[in-house]
LOROTI-58063 format. One line per 4 residues: their letters; for each residue x, y, z of C-alpha. Coordinates in nm, 4 decimals. Example, Ala and Ser with C-alpha at 12.3 -4.5 7.8 and 13.67 -1.06 7.14 Angstrom:
2
as	1.2300/-0.4500/0.7800; 1.3670/-0.1060/0.7140
END
This chain:
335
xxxx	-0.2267/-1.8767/-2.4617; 0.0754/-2.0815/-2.3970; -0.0162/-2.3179/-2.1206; 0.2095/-2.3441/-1.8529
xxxx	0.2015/-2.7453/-1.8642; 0.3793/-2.6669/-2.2267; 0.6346/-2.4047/-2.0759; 0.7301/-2.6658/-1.8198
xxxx	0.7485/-2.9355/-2.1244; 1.0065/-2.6807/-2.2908; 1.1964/-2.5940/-2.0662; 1.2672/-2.9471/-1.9443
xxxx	1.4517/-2.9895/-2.2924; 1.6911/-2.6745/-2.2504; 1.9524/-2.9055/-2.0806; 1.9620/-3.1495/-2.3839
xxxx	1.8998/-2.9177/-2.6780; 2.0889/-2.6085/-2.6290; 2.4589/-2.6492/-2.5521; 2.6286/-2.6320/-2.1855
xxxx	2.7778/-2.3794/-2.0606; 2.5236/-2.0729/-2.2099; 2.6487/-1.7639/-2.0748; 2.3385/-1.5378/-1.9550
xxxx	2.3408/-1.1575/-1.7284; 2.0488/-1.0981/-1.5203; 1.9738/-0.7279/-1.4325; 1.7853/-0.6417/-1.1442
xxxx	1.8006/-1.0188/-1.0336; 1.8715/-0.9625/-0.6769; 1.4847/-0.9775/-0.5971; 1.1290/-1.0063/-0.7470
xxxx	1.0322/-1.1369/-1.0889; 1.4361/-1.0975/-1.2064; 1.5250/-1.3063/-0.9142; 1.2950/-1.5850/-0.9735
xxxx	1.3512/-1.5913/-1.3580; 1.7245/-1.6283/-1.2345; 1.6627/-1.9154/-1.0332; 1.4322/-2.1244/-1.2778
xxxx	1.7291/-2.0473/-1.5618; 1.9942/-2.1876/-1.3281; 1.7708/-2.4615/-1.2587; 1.7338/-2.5523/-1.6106
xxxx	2.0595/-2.5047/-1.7589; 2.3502/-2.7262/-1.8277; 2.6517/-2.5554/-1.6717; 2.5826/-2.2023/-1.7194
xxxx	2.7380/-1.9104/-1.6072; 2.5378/-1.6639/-1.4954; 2.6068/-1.2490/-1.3930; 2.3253/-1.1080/-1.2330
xxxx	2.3664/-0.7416/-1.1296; 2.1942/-0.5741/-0.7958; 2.2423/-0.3356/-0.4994; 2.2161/-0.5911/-0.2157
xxxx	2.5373/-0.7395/-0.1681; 2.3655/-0.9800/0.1031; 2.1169/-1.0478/-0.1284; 2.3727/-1.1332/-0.4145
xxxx	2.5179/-1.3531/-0.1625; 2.2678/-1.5431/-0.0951; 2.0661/-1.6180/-0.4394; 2.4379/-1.7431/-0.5459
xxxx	2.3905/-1.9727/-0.2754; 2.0743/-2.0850/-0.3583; 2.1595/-2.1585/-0.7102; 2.4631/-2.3233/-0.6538
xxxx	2.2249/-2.5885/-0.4599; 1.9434/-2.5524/-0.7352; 2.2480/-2.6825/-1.0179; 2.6010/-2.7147/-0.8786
xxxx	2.7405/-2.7587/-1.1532; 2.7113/-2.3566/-1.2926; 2.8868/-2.0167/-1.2085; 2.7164/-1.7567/-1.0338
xxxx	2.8662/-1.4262/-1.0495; 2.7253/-1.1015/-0.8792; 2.7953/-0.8128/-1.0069; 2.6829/-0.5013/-0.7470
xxxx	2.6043/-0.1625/-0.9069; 2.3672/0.0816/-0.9058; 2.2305/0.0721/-1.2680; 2.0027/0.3748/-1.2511
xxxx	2.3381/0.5611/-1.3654; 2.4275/0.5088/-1.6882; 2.7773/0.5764/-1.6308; 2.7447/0.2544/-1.3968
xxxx	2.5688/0.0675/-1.6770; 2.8870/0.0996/-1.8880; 3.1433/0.0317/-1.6013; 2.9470/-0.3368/-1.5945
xxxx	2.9275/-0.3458/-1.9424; 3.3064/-0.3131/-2.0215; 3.4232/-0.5638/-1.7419; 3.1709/-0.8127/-1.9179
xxxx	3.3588/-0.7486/-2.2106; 3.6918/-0.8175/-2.0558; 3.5699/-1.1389/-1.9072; 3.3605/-1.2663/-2.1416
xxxx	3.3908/-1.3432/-2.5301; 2.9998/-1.4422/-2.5845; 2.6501/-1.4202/-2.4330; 2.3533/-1.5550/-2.5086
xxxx	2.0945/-1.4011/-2.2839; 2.0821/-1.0231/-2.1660; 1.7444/-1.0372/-1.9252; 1.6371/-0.7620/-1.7729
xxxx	1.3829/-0.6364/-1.4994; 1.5038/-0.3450/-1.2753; 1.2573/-0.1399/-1.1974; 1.0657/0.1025/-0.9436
xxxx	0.7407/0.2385/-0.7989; 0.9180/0.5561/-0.7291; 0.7462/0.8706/-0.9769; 0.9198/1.1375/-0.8147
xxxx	1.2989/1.1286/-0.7397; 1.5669/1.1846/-1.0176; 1.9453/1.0603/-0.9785; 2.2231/1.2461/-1.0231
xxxx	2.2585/1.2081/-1.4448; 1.9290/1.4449/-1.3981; 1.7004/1.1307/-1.4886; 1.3628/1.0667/-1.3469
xxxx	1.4342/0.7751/-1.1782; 1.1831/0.5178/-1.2503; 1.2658/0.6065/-1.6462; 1.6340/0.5530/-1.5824
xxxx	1.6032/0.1855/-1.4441; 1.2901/0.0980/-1.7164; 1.4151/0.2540/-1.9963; 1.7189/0.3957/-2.0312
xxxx	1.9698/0.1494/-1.8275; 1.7948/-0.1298/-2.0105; 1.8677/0.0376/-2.3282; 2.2368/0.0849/-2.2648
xxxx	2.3029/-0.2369/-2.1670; 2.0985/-0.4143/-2.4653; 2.3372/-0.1833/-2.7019; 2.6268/-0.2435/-2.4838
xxxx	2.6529/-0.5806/-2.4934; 2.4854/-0.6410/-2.8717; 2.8484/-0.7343/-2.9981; 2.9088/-0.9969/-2.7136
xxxx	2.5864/-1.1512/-2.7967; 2.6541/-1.1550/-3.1765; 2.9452/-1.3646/-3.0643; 2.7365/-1.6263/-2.9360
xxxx	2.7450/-1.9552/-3.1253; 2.3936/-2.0189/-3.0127; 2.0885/-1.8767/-2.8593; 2.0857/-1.5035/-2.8822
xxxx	1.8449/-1.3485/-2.7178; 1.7469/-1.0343/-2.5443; 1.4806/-1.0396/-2.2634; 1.2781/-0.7144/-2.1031
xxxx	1.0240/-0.7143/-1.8593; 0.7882/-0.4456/-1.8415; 0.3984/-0.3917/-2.0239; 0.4688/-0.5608/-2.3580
xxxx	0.1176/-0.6174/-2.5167; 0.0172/-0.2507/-2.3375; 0.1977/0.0150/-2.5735; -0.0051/0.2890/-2.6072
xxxx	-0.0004/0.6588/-2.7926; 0.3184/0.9223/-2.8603; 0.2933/1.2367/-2.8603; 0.5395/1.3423/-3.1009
xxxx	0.6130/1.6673/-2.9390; 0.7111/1.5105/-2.6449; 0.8639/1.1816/-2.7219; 1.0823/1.2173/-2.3642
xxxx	0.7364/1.1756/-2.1868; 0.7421/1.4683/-1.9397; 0.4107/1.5986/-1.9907; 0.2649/1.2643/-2.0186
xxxx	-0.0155/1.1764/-1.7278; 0.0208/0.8864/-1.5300; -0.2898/0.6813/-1.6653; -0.1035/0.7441/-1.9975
xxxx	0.2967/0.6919/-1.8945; 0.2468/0.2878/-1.9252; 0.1494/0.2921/-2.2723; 0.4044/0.5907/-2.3509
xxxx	0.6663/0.4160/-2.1569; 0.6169/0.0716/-2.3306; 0.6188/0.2440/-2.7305; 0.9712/0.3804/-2.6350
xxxx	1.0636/0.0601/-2.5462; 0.9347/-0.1764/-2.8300; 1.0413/0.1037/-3.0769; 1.3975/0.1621/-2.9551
xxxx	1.4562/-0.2303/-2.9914; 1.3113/-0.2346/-3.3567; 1.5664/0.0049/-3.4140; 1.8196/-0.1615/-3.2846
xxxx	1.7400/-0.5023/-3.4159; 1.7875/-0.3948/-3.7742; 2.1335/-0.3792/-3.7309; 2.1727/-0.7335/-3.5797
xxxx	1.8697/-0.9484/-3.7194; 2.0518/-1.2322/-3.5621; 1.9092/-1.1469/-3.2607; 1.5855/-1.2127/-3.1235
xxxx	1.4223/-0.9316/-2.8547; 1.1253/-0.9980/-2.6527; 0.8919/-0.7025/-2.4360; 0.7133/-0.8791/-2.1998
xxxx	0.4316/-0.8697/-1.9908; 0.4763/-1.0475/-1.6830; 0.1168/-0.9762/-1.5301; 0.0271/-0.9174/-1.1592
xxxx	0.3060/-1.0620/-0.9474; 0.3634/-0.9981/-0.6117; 0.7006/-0.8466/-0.5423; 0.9334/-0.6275/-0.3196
xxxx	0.8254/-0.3899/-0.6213; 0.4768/-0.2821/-0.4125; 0.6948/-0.1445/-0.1144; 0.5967/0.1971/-0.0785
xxxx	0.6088/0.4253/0.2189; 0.3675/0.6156/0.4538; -0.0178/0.6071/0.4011; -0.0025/0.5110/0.0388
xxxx	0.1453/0.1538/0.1280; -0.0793/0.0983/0.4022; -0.3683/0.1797/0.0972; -0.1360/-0.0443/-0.1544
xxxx	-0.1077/-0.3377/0.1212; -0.4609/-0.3524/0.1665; -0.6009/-0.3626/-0.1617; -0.3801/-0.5969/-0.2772
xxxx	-0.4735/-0.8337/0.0814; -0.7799/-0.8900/-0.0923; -0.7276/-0.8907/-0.4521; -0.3962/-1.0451/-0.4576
xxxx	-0.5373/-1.4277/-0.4352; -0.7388/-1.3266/-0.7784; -0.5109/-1.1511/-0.9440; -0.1725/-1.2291/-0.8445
xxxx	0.0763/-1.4591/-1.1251; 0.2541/-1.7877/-0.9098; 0.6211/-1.5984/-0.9236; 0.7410/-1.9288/-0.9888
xxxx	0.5187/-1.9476/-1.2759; 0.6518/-1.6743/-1.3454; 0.9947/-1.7260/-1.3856; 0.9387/-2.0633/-1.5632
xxxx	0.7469/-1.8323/-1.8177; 1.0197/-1.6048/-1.8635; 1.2749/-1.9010/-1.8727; 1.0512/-2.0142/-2.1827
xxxx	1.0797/-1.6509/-2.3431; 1.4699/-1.6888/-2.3001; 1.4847/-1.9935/-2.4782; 1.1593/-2.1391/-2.6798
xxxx	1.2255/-2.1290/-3.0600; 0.8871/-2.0131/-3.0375; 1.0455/-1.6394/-3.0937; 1.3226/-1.7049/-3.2937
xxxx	1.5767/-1.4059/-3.4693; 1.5066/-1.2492/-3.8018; 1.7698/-1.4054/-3.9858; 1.9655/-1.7052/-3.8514
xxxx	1.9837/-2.0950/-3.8671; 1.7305/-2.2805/-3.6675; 1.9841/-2.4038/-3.4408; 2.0646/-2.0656/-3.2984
xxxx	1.6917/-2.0047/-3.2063; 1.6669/-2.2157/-2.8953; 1.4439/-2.5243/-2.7751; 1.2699/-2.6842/-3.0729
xxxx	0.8727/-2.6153/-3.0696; 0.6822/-2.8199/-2.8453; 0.2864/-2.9489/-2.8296; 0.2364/-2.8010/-3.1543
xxxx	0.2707/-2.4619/-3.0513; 0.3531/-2.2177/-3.3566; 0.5939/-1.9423/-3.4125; 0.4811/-1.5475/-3.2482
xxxx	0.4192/-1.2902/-3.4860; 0.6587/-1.0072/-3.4220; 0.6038/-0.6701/-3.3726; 0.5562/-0.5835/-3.6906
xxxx	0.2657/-0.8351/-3.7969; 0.4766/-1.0530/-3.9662; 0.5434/-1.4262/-3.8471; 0.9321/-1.4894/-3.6606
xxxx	1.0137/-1.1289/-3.7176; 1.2619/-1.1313/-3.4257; 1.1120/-0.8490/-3.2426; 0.7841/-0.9036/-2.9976
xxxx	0.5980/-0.7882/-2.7695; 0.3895/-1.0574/-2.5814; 0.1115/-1.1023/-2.2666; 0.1750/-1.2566/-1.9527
xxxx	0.0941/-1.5970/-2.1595; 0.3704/-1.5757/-2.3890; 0.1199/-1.4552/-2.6699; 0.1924/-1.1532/-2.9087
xxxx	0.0056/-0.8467/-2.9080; -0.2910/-0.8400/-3.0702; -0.3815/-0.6242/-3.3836; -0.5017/-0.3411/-3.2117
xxxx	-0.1400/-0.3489/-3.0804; -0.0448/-0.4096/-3.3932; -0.1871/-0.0998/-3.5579; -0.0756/0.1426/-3.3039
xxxx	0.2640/0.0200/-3.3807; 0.2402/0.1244/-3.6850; 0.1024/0.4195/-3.7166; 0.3720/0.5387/-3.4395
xxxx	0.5920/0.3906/-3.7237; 0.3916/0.5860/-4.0145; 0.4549/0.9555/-3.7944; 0.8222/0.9069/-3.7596
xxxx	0.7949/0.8321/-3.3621; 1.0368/0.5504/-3.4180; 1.3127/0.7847/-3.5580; 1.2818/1.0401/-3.2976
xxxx	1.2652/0.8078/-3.0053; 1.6150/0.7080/-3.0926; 1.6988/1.0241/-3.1802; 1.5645/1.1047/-2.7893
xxxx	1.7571/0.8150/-2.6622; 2.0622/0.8615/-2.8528; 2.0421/1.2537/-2.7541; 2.0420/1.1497/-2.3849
xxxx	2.2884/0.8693/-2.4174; 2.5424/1.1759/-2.5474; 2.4461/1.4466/-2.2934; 2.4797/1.1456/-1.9973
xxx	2.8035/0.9893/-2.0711; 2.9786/1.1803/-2.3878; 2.9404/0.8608/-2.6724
END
């Protein structure tokens, strides 16, 4: 476990040992865990500029407010789009690229609740915003962070630590029951970003876990939120992650040499190691490996993780989940 008194020591050095002006984008920032990792990284920065993308124009409004007062001294851009559609995802993507020569940080957290509607690309909706919009942008915006002269990193929050079983007959999930779609869900994920981190091993990508944090996220509707509501009443105090904690935690993720790229120069791998804390073993069970999937305490999955990783690997459910993704990219928006 990385203790938080250590996460706090680490990220109080971001301002002096990484260089000003790091250039991050925050997806699904506008409320919830992305909005409070946001706020921490503005906080801790020196003189970044930061995009974070949302719905809520009032709300983009606003959180640009706040973090002008949390460090005055960044930029604060919002970007408002609906990034369920992938067509949308690429619309952001290319006016990044026109305003931007680097980035250092692509973190993202949009997500829903909702298991039922699909949007108009004919995706299920809660696997657009999870999986597939995260997807695009991460390979969207891979050459702008190769760019970067310094960290390069790539942040998503969803169950890392929690992958679970593929069926390889239905890699796209739809037969998949719902005490299984976590697990499913989170394979696709860590195995489409081992893919694409062998083409840029000067990159570092992280899966997360952020544990049980009380956000807009729970809002449901009718007699299932009054259910939802009330269990969580009385559980929440014993379960429930400090969302501050929580985006100091993932402010450590974005930054701690702790999970540094593949191949690259320790100077491009973020805040030096602090308290004697060691480098995470990546996905693949080999120490700074450049891909991981870690707990809600910054730790790597364990070997049980480990081994179901790889004999996902060892039945070719990597290949055909980018195949799957790939396939769907195509049919979605023609490249």
């Amino acid at each position: 476990m990385v203790q938080l008194s250590t996460v706090k020591s680490s990220n109080a050095l971001i301002a002096c040992s990484l260089p000003p002006k790091l250039v991050a984008v925050f997806v699904g920032a506008t409320s919830g865990i992305g909005e409070t990792s946001l706020k921490q990284f503005a906080k801790h920065a020196c003189q970044p500029r930061i995009y974070f993308v949302g719905r809520s124009q009032q709300a983009g409004d606003r959180i640009a407010k706040e973090c002008k007062s949390l460090n005055p001294e960044g930029e604060y851009i919002f970007v408002k789009a609906d990034v369920s559609l992938l067509n949308n995802v690429d619309e952001v993507c290319e006016d990044l690229k026109k305003k931007e020569s680097h980035i250092n940080v692509v973190f993202q957290s949009q997500g829903t609740l909702d298991l039922t509607s699909e949007t108009s690309e004919n995706l299920n909706l809660l696997l657009a915003l999870s999986y597939y919009s995260r997807m695009r942008f991460i390979i969207n915006l891979l050459p702008l962070v190769r760019q970067a002269s310094s960290l390069r990193r790539v942040v998503t929050v969803m169950a890392g630590s929690k992958e679970g079983p593929i069926d390889p007959n239905d890699v796209a999930g739809k037969k998949v029951g719902p005490l299984s779609a976590r697990g499913h869900l989170c394979s696709m994920m860590t195995l489409c970003m081992e893919t694409i981190a062998e083409t840029v091993p000067e990159v570092s990508f992280i899966h997360d876990y952020p544990g049980a944090v009380d956000t807009p996220l729970w809002t449901m509707k009718g007699v299932l939120r009054v259910i939802v509501r009330g269990v969580l009443a009385a559980l929440g105090p014993f379960i429930f992650v400090d969302i501050v904690e929580t985006g100091e935690r993932h402010v450590f993720l974005a930054t701690s040499s702790k999970y540094p790229s593949k191949e690259s120069e320790d100077t491009l791998n973020g805040v030096p190691l602090v308290d004697g804390i060691g480098t995470a073993r990546g996905t693949d069970g080999q120490i700074g490996s450049g891909v991981y999937t870690v707990d809600s305490t910054g730790e790597s999955g364990n070997r049980k993780v480990q081994k179901l990783l790889t004999g996902l690997r060892e039945k070719g459910i990597k290949e055909k989940v980018w195949q799957h993704t790939q396939s769907e990219f195509k049919r979605i928006t023609g490249k």
